[in-house]
N, C-alpha and C positions, 0 to 999 in steps of 0.2 A: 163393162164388157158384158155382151149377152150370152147368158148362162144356155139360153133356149135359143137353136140353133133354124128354129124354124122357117121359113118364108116370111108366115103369117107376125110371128115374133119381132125378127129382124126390120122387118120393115116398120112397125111401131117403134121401136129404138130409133132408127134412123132419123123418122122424122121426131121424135122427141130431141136425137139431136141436133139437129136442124134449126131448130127454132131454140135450144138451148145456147147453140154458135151465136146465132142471132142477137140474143138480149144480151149475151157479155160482152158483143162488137158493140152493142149501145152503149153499155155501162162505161166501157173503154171511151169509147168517145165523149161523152157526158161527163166525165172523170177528166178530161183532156188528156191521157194519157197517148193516144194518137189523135194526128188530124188529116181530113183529104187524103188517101188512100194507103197510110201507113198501117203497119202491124198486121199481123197475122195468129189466127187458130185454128186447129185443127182438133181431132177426136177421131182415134183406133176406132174406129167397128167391127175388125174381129181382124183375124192373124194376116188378113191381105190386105185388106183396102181399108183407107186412111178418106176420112171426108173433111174437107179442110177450105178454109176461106178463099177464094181468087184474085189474081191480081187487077188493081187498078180500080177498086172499086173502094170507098167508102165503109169503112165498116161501122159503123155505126148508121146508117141507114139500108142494110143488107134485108133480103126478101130469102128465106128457106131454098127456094127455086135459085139462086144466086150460087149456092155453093156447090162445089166440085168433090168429085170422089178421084184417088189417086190407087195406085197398089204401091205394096212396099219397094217398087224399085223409081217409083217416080212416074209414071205411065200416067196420060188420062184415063179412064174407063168410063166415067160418065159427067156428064153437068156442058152446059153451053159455055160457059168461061175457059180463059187461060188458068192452071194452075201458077198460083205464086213462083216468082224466082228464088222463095228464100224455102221452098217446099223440105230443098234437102238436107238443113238444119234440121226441121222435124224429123225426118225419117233416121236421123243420128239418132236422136232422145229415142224414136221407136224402136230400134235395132242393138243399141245399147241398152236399153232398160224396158225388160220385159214387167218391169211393176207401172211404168208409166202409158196412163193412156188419151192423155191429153197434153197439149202447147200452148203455152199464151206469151205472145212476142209483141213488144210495145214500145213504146217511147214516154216515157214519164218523166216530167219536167224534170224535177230534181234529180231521181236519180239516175239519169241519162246524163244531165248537169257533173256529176261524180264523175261517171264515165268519161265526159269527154275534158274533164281536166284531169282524167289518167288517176283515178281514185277505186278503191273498192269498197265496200261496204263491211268491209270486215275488222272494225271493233267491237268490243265486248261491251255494250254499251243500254241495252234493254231486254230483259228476260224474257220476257214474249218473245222477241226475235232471235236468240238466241236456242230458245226452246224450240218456237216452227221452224226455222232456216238453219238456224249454226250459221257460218259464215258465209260470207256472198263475195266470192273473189271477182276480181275484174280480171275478163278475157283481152288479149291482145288483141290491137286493129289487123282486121282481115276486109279483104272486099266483102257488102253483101250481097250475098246468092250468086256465090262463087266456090269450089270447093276449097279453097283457101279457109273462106269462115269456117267449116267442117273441120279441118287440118286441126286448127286452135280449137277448137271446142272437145273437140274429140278428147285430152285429157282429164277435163273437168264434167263431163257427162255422168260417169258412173257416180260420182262423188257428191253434187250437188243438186240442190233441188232449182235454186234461183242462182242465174247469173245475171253479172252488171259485162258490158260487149262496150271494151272501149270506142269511144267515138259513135254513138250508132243508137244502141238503147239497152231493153234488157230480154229477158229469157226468162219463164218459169213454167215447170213440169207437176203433174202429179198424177195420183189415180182415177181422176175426171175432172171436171173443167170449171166446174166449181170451185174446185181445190186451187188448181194451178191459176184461177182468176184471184183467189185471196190471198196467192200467196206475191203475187202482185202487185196487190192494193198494199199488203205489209211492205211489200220491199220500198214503194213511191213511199208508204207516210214515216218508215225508218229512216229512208234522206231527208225528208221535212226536216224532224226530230236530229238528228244530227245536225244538220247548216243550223236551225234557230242555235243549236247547243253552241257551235263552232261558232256564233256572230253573240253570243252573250257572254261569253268566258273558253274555260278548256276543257273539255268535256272529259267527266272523269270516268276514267275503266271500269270493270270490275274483273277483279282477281282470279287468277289461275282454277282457285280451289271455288268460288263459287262458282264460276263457268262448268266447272265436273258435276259439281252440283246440281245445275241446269240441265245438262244433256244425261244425267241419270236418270232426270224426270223425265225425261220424252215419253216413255214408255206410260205412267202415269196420268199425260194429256192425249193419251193415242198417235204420238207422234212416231210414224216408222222413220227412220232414217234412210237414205239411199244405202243401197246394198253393194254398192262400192267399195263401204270400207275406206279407211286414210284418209280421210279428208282433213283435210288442217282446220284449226279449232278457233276464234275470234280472237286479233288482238288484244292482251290483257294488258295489268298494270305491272306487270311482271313480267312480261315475257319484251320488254325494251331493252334498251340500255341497261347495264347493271351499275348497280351503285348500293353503296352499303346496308337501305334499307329496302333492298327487293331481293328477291328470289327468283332462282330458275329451277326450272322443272323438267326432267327429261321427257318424252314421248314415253318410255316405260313406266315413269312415276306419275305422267298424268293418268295412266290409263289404270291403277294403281287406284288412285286419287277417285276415278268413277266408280271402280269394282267396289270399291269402299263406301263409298254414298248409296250404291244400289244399293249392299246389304241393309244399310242401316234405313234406306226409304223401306224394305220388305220388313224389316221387325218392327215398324212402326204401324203395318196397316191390321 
């Protein structure tokens, strides 16, 4: 976001974003995470207007001059294009989360593939992902660029950084478009990593108490969490079916369980 509220300012940011849109709509395509006029981004320029991809265009061969500016109720204000029909999915993430200032909406094979056999990405299954995401719930089918998708998202917004959107693709937010492009590229190659897991054997969990362990460190890798709050925490090996040699853990005794890792990550440093 621009600190410097200038003319002269803004309008260099703008087009830095511009051409920022631009190269992650190629990355995304070259990636094949979409193809032929799928997926959408956008980027807050300041507390009104949203400048954001247009419909029916290519994004991975997008021109600067291609994209569209919107205000936060949806309005055209400026650009030759149609704004996208899925515009007002973004404008949830912007109205619910004043720390997010960018969208990256896609379709990536695999984990799209998850999605549309009604899966979510929520075991506890690699520390890295654990540490950037925490868990990646799947949203129920809604129509897209309909207020119905809105309707279901709108629970899991404050909560989450990445969603898997059954039937459809995926969703990921952050505080620029950098961010929410990598936290996309993680979410595709954490379905990879899972299917080869799920086509070689049975992919083993990990545990209640390292998972606390993980999201203590967030703070230690610069990871903010959504300001949400409650978000439910990855599938463990522990938290299934009970049987003589596992254990359950209340929501008070996990949070327990971090306050205790925090201390003992700070007497360590």
């Amino acid at each position: 976001m621009p600190s410097d509220s200038s003319p002269g300012t803004s309008a260099l940011l703008e087009d830095q974003y511009r051409r920022e849109i631009c190269r992650v709509g190629r990355w995304l395509y070259e990636r094949g995470y979409i193809v032929a006029g799928e997926g959408n981004l956008s980027v807050r320029l300041d507390a009104e207007r949203i400048l954001t991809t247009p419909t029916c265009v290519n994004k991975g061969m997008m021109a600067p001059e291609d994209l569209v500016i919107m205000d936060m109720e949806g309005t055209h204000l400026q650009g030759d294009r149609k704004i996208s029909s899925e515009a007002a999915m973004h404008l949830l993430f912007y109205r619910m989360r004043p720390d997010v200032n960018a969208i990256c909406h896609s379709h990536p094979p695999t984990a799209t593939g998850f999605a549309v056999a009604g899966l979510g990405l929520d075991q506890a299954l690699l520390p890295e992902v654990i540490v950037g995401l925490g868990k990646v719930p799947l949203v129920r089918y809604a129509t897209p660029g309909t207020p119905d998708l809105c309707a279901v998202l709108e629970p899991y917004v404050p909560h989450y950084d990445a969603l898997l959107l059954a039937n459809h693709g995926a969703t990921t937010c952050g505080p620029d478009l950098l961010t929410a492009f990598f936290r996309m590229e993680t979410l595709e190659h954490f379905a990879r990593i899972t299917l080869a897991a799920k086509l070689v054997g049975e992919p083993q969990l990990l545990s209640t108490r390292e998972v606390a362990k993980l999201m203590a460190a967030r703070a230690r890798y610069f990871v903010t969490p959504p300001p949400g709050g409650g978000a439910e925490l990855p599938e463990t090996c522990d938290t299934g079916e009970s049987n003589a040699d596992e254990v359950t853990l209340s929501r008070a005794e996990l949070d327990a369980l971090i306050d205790e890792a925090v201390r003992k990550d700070r007497s360590r440093r």
